[in-house]
Structures are given as C-alpha cells and as structure tokens.
N, C-alpha and C positions, 0 to 999 in steps of 0.2 A: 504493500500500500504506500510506500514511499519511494525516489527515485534513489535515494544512499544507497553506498556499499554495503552488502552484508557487514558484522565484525562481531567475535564473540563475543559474550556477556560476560564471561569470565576475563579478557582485557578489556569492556568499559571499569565492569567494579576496582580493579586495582588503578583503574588512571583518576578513578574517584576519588580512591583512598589516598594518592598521592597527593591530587594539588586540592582535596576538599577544604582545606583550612590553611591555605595559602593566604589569598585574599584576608579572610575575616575568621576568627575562633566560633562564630555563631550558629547553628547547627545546618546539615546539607539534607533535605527532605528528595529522594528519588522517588518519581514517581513512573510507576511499570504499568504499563501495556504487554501483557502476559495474553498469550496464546500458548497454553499450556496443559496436556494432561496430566493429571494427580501426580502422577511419577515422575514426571520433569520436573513436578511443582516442590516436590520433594526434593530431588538436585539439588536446585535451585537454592533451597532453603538455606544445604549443608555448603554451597558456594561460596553463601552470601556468609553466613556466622563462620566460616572458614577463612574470607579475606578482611571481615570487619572484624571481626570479632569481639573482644570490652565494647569498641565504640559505639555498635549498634545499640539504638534503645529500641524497647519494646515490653511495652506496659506488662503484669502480669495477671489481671482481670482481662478479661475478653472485651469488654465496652468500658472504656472509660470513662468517666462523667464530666472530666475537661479534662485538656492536654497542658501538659509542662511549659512554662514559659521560655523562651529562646536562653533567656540567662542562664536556667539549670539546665538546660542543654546544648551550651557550650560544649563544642568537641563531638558530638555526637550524630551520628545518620541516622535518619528513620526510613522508613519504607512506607509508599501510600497504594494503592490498588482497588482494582475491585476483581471479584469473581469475572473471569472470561467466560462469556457464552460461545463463544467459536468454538470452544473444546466439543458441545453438545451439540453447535450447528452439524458437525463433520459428522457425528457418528449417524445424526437424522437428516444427511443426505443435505444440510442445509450451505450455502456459499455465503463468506461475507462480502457484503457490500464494497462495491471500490469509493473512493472518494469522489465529488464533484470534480469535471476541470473547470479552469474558469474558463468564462466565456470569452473573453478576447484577449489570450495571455501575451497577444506581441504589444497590445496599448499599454502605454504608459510607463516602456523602459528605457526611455532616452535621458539622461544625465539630469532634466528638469523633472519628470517624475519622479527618479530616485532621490533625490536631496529637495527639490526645489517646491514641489508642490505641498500646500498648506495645512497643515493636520485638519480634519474636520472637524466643526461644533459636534459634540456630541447628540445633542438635540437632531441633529441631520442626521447621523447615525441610525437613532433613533426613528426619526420618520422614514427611513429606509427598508428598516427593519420592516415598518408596518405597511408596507409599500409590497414584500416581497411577496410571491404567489402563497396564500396559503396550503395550496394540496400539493406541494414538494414537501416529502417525508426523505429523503433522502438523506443521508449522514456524513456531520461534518468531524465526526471523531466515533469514540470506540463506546460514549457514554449515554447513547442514545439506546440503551441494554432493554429487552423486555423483563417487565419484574418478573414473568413466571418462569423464564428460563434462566434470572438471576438467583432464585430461591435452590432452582436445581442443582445450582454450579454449587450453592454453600454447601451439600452435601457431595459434592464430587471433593471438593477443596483439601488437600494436604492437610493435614491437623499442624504438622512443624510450618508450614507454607502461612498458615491462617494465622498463628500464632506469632509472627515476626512481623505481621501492619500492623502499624502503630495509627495509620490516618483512614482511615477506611471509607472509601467512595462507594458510593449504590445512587439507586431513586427509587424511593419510596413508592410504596402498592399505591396504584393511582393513577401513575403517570403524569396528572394533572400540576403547572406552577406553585400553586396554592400548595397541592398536599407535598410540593419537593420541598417545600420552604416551612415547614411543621417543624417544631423545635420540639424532640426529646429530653426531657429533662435527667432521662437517666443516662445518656449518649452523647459524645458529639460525634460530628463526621463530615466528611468534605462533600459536597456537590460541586459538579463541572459541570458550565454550561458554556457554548459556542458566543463569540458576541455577538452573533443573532439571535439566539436564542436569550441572552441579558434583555437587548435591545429593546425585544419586544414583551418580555417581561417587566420591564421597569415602568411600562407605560400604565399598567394598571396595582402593581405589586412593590411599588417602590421601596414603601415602606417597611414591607413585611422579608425583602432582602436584605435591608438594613437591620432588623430585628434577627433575620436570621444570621448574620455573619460576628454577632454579639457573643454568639456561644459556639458556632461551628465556623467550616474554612468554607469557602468558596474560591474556586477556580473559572476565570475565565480565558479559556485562548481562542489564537485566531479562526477563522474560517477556513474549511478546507480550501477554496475556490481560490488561496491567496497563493499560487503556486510561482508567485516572483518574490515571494517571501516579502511582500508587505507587511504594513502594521495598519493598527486602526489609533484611536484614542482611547489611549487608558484610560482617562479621566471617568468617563462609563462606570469602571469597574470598582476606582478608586472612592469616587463620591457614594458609592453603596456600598462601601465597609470590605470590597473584595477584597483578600489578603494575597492570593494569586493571581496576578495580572499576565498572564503566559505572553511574551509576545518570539517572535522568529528575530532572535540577535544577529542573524546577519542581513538582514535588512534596514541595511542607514538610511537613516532619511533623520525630517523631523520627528516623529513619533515614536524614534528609537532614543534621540537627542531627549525629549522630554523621562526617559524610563531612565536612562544616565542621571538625569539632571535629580529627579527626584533622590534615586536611592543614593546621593551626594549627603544627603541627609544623616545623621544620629554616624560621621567619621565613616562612611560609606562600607559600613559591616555588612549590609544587607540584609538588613530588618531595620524598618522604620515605624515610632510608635503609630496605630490607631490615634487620632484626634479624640479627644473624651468627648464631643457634642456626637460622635459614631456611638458611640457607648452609653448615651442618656438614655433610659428608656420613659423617664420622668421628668415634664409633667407629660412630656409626647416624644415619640421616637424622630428622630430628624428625618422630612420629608425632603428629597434632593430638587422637587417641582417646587415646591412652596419658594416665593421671592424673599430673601433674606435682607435684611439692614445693612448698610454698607459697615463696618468693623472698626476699619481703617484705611488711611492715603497713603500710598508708597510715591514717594517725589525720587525721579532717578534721574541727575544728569552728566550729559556724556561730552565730557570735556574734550580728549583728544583720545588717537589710537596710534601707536608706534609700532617699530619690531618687522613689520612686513619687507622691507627691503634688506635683511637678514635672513630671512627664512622663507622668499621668493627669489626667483631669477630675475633681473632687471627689465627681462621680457614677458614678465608671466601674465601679465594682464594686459599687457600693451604695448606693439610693438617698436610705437615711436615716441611714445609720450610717458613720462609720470601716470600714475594712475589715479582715480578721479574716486575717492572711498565716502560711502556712508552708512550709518547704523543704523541696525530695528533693534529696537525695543520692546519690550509688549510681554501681557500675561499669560500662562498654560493655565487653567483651571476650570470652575463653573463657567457656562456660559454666561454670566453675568457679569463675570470677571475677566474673561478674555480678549483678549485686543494684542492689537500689533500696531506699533507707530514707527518713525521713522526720521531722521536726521533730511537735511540738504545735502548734496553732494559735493565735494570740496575736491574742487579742478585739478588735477595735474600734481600732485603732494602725496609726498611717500608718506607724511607725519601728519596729517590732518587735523584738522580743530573744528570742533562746531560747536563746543558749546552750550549746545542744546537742553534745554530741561522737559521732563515728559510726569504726570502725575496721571497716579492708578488709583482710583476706586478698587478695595476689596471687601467681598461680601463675606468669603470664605478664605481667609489670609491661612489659615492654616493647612490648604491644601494647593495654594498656586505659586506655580513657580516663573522665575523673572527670565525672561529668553532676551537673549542676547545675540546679533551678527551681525556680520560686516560685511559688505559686498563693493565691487567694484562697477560704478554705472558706464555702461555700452552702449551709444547711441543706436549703433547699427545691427548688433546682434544682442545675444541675450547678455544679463550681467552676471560678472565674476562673483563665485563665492571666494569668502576672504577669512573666514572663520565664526566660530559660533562657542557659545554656553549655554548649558541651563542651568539656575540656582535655585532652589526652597526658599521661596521669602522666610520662611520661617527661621531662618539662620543668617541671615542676611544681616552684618553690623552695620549701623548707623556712621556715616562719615566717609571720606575718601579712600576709594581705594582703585590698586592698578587687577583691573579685573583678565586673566589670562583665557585666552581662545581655545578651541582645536578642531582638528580637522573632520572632516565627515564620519570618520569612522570611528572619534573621540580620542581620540591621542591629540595630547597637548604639545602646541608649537613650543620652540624652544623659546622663541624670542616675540611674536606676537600679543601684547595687549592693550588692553581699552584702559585709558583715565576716568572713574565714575566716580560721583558721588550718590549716596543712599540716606533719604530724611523719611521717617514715618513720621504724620501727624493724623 
C-alpha cells in the first residue's frame, strides 16, 4: 500500500533505539500498522522486549484509566496499535482496500506549490470537507476497521503481543462521530481520524473532541490522496486538543514551517504543554467556533535584515543588480488571528532597512505562532525566497532582537538574519 522499499522490522527497531533520545530524553511513542497473524504477533513481541528491553513501558493492568505523563516517561518507548483485521480478511477470502490516488498528482509540483503556496484557513479546510461526495466510503488509512471484525481480531490477538500496547486505538461499537468521541471513564485510548474525516467532524462535534482529547489521545494524519507528500493545516487539529498532529516531514513547504515552528516551543523536546482553556471543562468546554475576545497586541517591527551576501552567491537573485528584499510578517493560528503582512521593497541593497512596524490582534495568543520571511521582489518573473521562521508567541521576549532565518527545509543559515523588535500591549 505504499510506494517505499521493503526493510525489516527488526533494522527499523534498532535504528529507533539508537537515535530515539538523540534529539530530546522525552518518550518515543511507535505506532504499528500490523498485518499480522497470532504467531508473527508473537515474534514480534519477543523482537521488540529483545531490542528494547528496561526501556519499553507497558502498563501492567490491561486498561488503564490514564496514561503517565511525558516526564515519568523520560527515556522510555511505548507501542500504540490496534487489532488488524487483514489477518481475518485473508482467511475469508477478503482483499484490502488500496489507497485513493489523487486526482491530479502532476498539479501543483512546481517550486511555487512546494514552498510558495499559502497554508489554508482552516475554516476552508473545513468547508471542503463538507463539500466532499458523501457516498465515497473509500479509505484513507488502516483505521476505518469494522467493529465486528475488530472484536474478532481481540480474540485472535497474541496474549504477549496485546500485552506490550500501552496506547490502544479501536472505534467504538457504533461507528457513528458521536459514539467515537464517548469518554470511558475507566479507559483511555487513542482515536485516529483522516483530516477529512476531523474536518467534517468538527462542524457539528466540536466540542465534544475537545472534551474528548481531555482524557484520551487523538490522532490526526494526512489524506491518502496527498501522494506528493503534502500537508494540510495543523491548526484543525491543534485548536481541538489533538495531541497527534501526523503530518508527511518531507514535505516542505509552509505547513511543515508552521509544525517546526511550533514544536520550537517548551527547548524543542517535542512535547508541548496543552493550553489549560483545552483542559477547562468549567463553567463550559472551549468551543473552537465561538468568536473569542481579543487577549492581547503583538506590535512587531522589522528594522533591517543582513547576512545574505554571505550565504548567497553574488548572483543568486540577480544577475546584474543588488537584490531588491522584503519581509512578511503575519500570524499561524485561529482564523481570527491569522494574517500575513508585509514590508516595501528596498531596491538594489544587500543590507536592507525598512523599518516597518506591523500590530496583531490575538484572540488565542497561546496557540499562534509569529511567521516570519524574506523574499527577493522580480518584476518579470516570480520572487526569490530568501529565508523564513516560525516562532510561538508564547515564548517570544519582549525587546530587540536579531531574529535568525532558514532555509526551506529548516536548516538554519549561517549568516542570515532579520533586526526585530517585539512589544505586547
């Protein structure tokens, strides 16, 4: 179902166990896509407590009524899953589904779609969703499972195999949004949903995925149909408490920029707290529709940008002239808070000045982050990217600073940055 190389499972877990706590001591959550009968499942088991071994956690109740905090599981892998129904399709003659293609895979891979084009409002997303044919039953992942062929699988299931998920995905007898989003009080457990499938949940359920993500995980990834390895707008995911925001990391653009920019946040360990207005459930659960009060002003101005004639060729923007730079500014967050503005262009100057000052409205300060680029203006053809950031207002100090760039694919210039100032009122 994927166009990768095969590679064994026995060399992914040990290249886990090497660079998993490279980056950050905070725990590595694998989650498996098992197509597996009982005996492999078993394998498997002894592979896994074979290469991980201490590190692995895994509760010793069967349900646990909440999961560990990232702090006392420093250092540690857990394992997420669900029972595979494929194992049952085979024996009843049954075939899984292939993936969606998309429909027009050659639109939209020219150097302006991949970097250039504009993350969407989530709100559009949104009416997207509800736009899409309703009688496509089609599948964009492995979690569209029928519950009664899921009950089957818990008895086919390994005992050592069952016994090592520590996060355990399913969907609830039902089928229906409502009954996915039911909160056990003596359980928690993850739900994955497509962000189409969010999408068009959130339009009547809003609330009740925020109330669910209070006690359980939720997962959203991309769309099968995104086979140029696009992204969407996290934001969707993030404003209703998702703690899984899946997206396809080698797909740069901005919607990858914005997924850097946040997890920039809490020394870029990769875990970022929930907001406590995610976590009220008193005197009302936060509605992500409901128009909210502006918080606070972010006042942000961009005095000068240097370093490009160091970490450009003297020709890279233009072949007879200085090059002519200016800056966007602007918010990632609520659509109420999101905006993009933008500098003058300063002619022919490697060092630019403009000067400029830009003031934000935010409604929800604690989930928008400050985007930052610089581009090179082209009368005749398109303009030069020049570098870019994303930052968490929520970390953001008050006062001058020389704010550093990078490149499309997030590596930082050596010598490239922006003169800013930063005033909350």
């Amino acid at each position: 179902r994927t166009l990768t190389t095969p590679v064994s499972l026995l060399k992914c877990l040990k290249s886990i166990k090497e660079y998993a706590f490279v980056a950050s001591p905070y725990p590595v959550i694998i989650t498996l896509e098992d197509h597996l009968t009982p005996e492999l499942q078993d394998k498997v088991a002894k592979m896994v407590l074979e290469v991980f071994g201490d590190i692995l956690y895994y509760p010793q109740e069967e349900h646990p009524k909440e999961l560990p905090s990232p702090e006392f599981l420093k250092g540690r892998v857990l394992l997420s899953t669900k029972p595979p129904k494929e194992y049952l399709e085979a024996k009843d003659g049954g075939a899984v589904k292939d993936g969606d293609a998309e429909q027009n895979p050659g639109k939209g891979t020219d150097d302006d779609a991949a970097w250039g084009t504009e993350v969407p409002d989530f709100k559009t997303e949104i009416q997207s969703a509800k736009e899409e044919d309703a009688s496509e039953h089609r599948r964009d992942d492995d979690e569209d499972d029928d519950d009664e062929d899921e009950q089957k699988m818990q008895q086919h299931l390994a005992p050592q195999y069952k016994h090592l998920i520590t996060i355990r995905a399913g969907k609830p007898k039902g089928g229906t949004t409502s009954d996915a989003l039911k909160c056990d009080p003596n359980k928690v457990r993850r739900l994955s949903l497509s962000e189409q499938q969010l999408a068009k949940a959130v339009v009547n359920h809003g609330t009740e995925i925020v109330r669910f993500t209070q006690r359980n995980l939720l997962r959203i990834y991309p769309k099968g149909t995104r086979v140029t390895s696009s992204n969407y707008n996290p934001f969707i995911g993030w404003v209703h408490g998702a703690q899984m925001v899946a997206f396809n990391m080698q797909g740069y653009g901005r919607a990858l920029w914005l997924m850097h920019g946040f997890y920039k946040a809490n020394g870029g360990c990769g875990y970022v707290k929930k907001p406590d207005f995610l976590m009220q459930s008193e005197p009302e659960v936060f509605d992500p529709k409901k128009p909210q009060p502006v918080k606070k002003t972010l006042k942000v101005k961009v005095y000068m940008g240097d370093g490009w004639r160091m970490d450009f060729k003297q020709t890279h923007f233009d072949q007879y002239s200085p090059p002519d730079f200016y800056a966007r500014v602007g918010i990632a967050g609520v659509p109420a808070d999101s905006v993009m503005k933008k500098t003058k262009a300063v002619e022919d100057n490697w060092v630019p000045v403009w000067g400029e000052e830009f003031s934000f409205d935010l409604t929800v300060p604690e989930l928008a982050l400050l985007r930052v680029e610089a581009h090179e203006y082209d009368m005749s053809e398109k303009d030069d990217f020049a570098g870019q950031t994303v930052l968490p207002v929520s970390e953001l100090q008050p006062g001058i600073r020389a704010v550093a760039l990078f490149d499309r694919k997030g590596n930082k210039f050596p010598n490239v940055k922006l003169l800013m100032r930063f005033e909350f009122v």
